[in-house]
N, C-alpha and C positions, 0 to 999 in steps of 0.2 A: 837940550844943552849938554848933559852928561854924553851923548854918543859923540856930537859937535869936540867935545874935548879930548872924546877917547882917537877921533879921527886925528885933530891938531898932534896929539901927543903920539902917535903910530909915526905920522910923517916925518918926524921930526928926530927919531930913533932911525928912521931910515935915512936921513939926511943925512945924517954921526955915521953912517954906516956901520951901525952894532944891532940895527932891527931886525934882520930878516926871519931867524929864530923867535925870536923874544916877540914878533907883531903874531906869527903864527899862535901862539901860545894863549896872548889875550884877547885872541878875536876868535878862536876856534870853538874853544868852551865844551874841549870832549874831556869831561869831567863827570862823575857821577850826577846824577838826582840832585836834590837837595832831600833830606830825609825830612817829613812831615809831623807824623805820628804811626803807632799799631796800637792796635785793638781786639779784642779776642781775651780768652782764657781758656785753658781746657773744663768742660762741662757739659751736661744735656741742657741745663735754661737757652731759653732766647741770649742770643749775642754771645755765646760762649760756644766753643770749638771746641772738636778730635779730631785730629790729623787732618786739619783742612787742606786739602788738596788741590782744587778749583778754584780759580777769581774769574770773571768777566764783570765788562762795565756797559750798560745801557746807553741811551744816546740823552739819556736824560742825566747823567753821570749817575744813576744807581748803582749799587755793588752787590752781585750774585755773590756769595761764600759757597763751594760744596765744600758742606761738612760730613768730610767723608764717613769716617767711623761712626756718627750718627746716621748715615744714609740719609741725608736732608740736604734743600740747598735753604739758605736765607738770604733774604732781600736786603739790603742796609742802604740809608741814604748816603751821600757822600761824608755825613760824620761819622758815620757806623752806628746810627739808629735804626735798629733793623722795624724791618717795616713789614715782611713776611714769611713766614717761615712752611716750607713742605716738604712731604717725602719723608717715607718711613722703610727699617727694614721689608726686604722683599720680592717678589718675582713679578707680581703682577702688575698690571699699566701703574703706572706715576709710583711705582714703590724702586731701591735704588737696591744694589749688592754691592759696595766697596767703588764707589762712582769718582774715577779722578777726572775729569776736564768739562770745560765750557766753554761753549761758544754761543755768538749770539748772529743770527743775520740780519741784514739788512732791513729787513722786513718786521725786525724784533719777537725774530722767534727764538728761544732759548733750546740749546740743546746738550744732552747729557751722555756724556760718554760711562752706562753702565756697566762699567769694564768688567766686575765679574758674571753679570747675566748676561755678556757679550753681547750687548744689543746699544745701541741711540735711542733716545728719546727725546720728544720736542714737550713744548709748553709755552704757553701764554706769559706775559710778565708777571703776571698776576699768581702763577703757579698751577693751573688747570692745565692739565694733561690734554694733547693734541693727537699725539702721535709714536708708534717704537718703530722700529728701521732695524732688519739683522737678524741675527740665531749664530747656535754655533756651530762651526763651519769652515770649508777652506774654498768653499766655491765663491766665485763673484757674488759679491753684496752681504756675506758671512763675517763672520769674527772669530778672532780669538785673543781675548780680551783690547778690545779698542781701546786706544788713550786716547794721544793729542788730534785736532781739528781745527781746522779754519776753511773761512770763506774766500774764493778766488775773486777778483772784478769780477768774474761774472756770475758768479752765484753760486758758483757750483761749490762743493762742501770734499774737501780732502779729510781723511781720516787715518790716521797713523793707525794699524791692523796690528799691535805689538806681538803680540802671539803667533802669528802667521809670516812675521817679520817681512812687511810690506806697505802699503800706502796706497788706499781704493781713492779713486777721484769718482763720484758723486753727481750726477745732473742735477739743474734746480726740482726737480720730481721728486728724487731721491728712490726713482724705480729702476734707473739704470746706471754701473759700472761703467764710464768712459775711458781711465787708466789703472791700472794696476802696475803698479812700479815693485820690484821687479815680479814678472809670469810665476816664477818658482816660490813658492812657499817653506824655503831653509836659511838658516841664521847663515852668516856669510862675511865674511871681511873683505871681497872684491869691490870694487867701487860698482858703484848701480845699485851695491845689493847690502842687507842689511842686517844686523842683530839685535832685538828688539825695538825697535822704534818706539820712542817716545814724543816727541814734538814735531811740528808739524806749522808752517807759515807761508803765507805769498805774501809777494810783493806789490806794488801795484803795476808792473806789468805780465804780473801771471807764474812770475818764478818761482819756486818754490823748494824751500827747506825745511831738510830734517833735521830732529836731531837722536843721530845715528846710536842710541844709547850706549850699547856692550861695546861697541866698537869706538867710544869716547872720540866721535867728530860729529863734524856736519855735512852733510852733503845739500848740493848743490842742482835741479833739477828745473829746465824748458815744462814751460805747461802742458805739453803732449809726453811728457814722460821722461825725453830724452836726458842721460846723464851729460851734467858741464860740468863740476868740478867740484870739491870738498879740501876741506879744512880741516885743521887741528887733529893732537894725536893724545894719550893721555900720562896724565903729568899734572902736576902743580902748579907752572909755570905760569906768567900771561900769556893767554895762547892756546895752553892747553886743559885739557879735562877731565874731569872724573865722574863719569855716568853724567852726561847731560841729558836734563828731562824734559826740558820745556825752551819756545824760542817765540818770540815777537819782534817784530818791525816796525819801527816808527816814520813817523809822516815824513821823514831825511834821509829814509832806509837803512838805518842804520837798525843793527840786528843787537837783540837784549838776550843771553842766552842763560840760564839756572845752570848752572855748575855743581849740581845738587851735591855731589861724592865730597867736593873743595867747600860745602857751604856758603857757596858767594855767587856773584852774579858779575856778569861780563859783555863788557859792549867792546861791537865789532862793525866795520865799515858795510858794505854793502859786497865787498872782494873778500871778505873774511881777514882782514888785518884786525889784530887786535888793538883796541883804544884806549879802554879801563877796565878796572876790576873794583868791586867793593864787596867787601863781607867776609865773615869769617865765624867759623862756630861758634855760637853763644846765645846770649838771648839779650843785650843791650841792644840798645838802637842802632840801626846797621848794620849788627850780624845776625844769623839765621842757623835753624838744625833742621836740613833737608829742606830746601825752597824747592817750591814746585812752580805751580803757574804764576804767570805772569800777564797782567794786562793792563791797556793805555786807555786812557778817557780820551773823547775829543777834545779837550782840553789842555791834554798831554800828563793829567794826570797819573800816576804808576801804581799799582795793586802787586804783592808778590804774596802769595802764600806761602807763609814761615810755616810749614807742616809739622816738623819735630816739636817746634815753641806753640802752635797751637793757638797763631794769631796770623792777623793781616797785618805788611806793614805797605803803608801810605809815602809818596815818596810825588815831589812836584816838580817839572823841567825848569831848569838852571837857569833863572831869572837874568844872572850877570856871570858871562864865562870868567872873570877873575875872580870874585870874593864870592867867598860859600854864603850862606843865610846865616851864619853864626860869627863869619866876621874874617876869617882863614883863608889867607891862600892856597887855592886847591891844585894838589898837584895831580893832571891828566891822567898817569900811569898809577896812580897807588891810592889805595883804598883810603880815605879819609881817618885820621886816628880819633880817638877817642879823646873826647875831654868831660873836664869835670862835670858839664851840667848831665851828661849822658848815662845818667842811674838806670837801677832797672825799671821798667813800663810799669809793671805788674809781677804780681808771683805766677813764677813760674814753676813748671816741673821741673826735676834734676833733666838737661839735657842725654839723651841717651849716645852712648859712646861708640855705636856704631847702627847708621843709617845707611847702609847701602843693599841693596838689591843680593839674592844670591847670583850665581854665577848665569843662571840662565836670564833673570831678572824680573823674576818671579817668586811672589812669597815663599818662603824656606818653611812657612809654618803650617802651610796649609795645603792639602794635596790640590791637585789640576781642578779650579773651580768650574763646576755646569751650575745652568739655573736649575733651578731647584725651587719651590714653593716655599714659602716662610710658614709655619708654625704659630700659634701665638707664644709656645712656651721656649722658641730659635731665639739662641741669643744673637744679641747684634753682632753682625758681622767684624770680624778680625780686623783691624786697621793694616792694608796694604804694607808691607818692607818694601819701603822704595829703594 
């Protein structure tokens, strides 16, 4: 009945001849999320965070957390009841060094991008260790420090190579290199080529984006490699960016991209036209200090790792493109404001006053990490400067 009426009352705006705008606007629905809840606090217990880094979501909607600064991931159901918890400082199979992403296959294998033991690791859902991929390295199937990861339709596994400022495409084996984007292993502002890479996404025809980090865009890549086109420059703007880290695609292709530098998050068409933006530093609902990953349930559920705030927040697609879940007209371009019931979650830490990467985009604190054995008396690993 209600679409029945939303149709009667479109046509009839078009009849007056004042619709054409105005029918776009309430039929289109490119408006944020609707925010859910977060959860998290900074801590070593179950359900409590450092610098969470990593989200992926199961095919059962479970919720992976890497907690990175713990060197752990945790299992949570979809209320954030964690359900299990592994992985400790260290070098050896199933232990992590500073581990930011997740991806999960098809197949529901979970895999961990141990970005300072330069290596991938797989795992059961369960958390039993399967399998590592990598060393460090600048030859085909090497690292230097991996981030972002996804699965192409066909199985094959892209890995953003941040340190070698490249992008290895992966057979379903995971014993052979099929692309490396670009041959040359130097940070670069040319288009094809890159300055640290951080995220990494296909589409479901195989396309595949980065997101160009130092170089504050995206680019735009044919599944054999070939460069098509790239987006955005850096700036504050909608549009533009400030070290973008992480990027996902949803089932309308429409692209979600961490604006980690700007604090906020930004959706963009499938051409890279900007759509919306929401978020801004802080730690109320809605805004973020350093979001990192991002991921969708089958459901359409949303996962973003607030990494500064040291929480997940939960976010669910726009049931009704005109009224938000609180009752507001949403307007497409602009961040949703704040209102009264929007207190803080939880206690949080003082937000820190500058999250970004040094110039190369790589920890300023820490000299060039190798793996290295852990210790029992190693303290846990330095939380990443993203």
């Amino acid at each position: 009945m209600g679409q029945r009426w939303l149709t009667w009352f479109v046509a009839i705006l078009l009849i007056c001849g004042v619709g054409a705008v105005i029918a776009v606007f309430l039929l289109q629905g490119d408006g944020p999320p609707d925010y859910v809840t977060a959860f998290g606090e900074k801590g070593s217990e179950k359900g409590k965070f450092e610098s969470p880094a990593g989200v992926a979501v199961d095919s059962g909607g479970n919720l992976f957390v890497l907690d990175t600064a713990n060197a752990r991931i945790q299992r949570l159901d979809p209320d954030g009841k964690v359900l299990e918890v592994f992985g400790d400082p260290g070098s050896d199979n199933g232990l992590f060094n500073a581990p930011l992403r997740l991806a999960i296959s098809t197949e529901g294998i979970l895999w961990v991008a141990d970005t300072d033991n330069n290596r991938l690791q797989s795992f059961n859902t369960k958390g039993q260790f399967l399998t590592t991929v990598g060393s460090l390295g600048q030859d085909p199937g090497q690292f230097s420090r991996p981030i972002g990861m996804t699965f192409d339709p066909g199985g094959n596994l892209w890995v953003a190579d941040s340190g070698n400022h490249r992008i290895q495409k992966f057979d379903r084996s995971m014993k052979n290199v099929l692309v490396s984007i670009p041959e040359k292993n130097e940070p670069s502002s040319k288009v094809g080529f890159f300055n640290t890479p951080w995220g990494v996404a296909c589409d479901a025809t195989g396309t595949v984006y980065v997101t160009d980090t130092e170089n504050h865009r995206v680019q735009r890549f044919a599944k054999d490699g070939t460069y098509l086109t790239s987006f955005g420059t850096g700036g504050t703007k909608l549009g533009e960016f400030n070290k973008p880290t992480d990027i996902i695609i949803d089932r309308m292709g429409n692209l979600f991209i961490a604006d980690s530098g700007n604090n906020r998050i930004q959706k963009f068409d499938p051409q890279g036209k900007p759509i919306c933006e929401w978020g801004k530093l802080g730690n109320m609902a809605r805004e973020f200090s350093n979001p990192q990953q991002l991921a969708e349930g089958q459901d359409g559920t949303m996962y973003i790792a607030d990494t500064g705030n040291n929480r997940v927040q939960k976010y669910r697609a726009r049931k009704n493109p005109l009224f938000t879940q609180d009752g507001g007209v949403q307007i497409p371009t602009k961040p949703r404001p704040t209102g009264p019931s929007e207190t803080p979650i939880m206690e949080l830490p003082e937000v820190p006053t500058d999250n970004t990467p040094g110039a190369s985009g790589t920890p300023t604190s820490r000299p060039t990490p190798v793996a290295t054995p852990a210790t029992s008396s190693s303290p846990v690993p330095e939380p990443t400067n993203f």
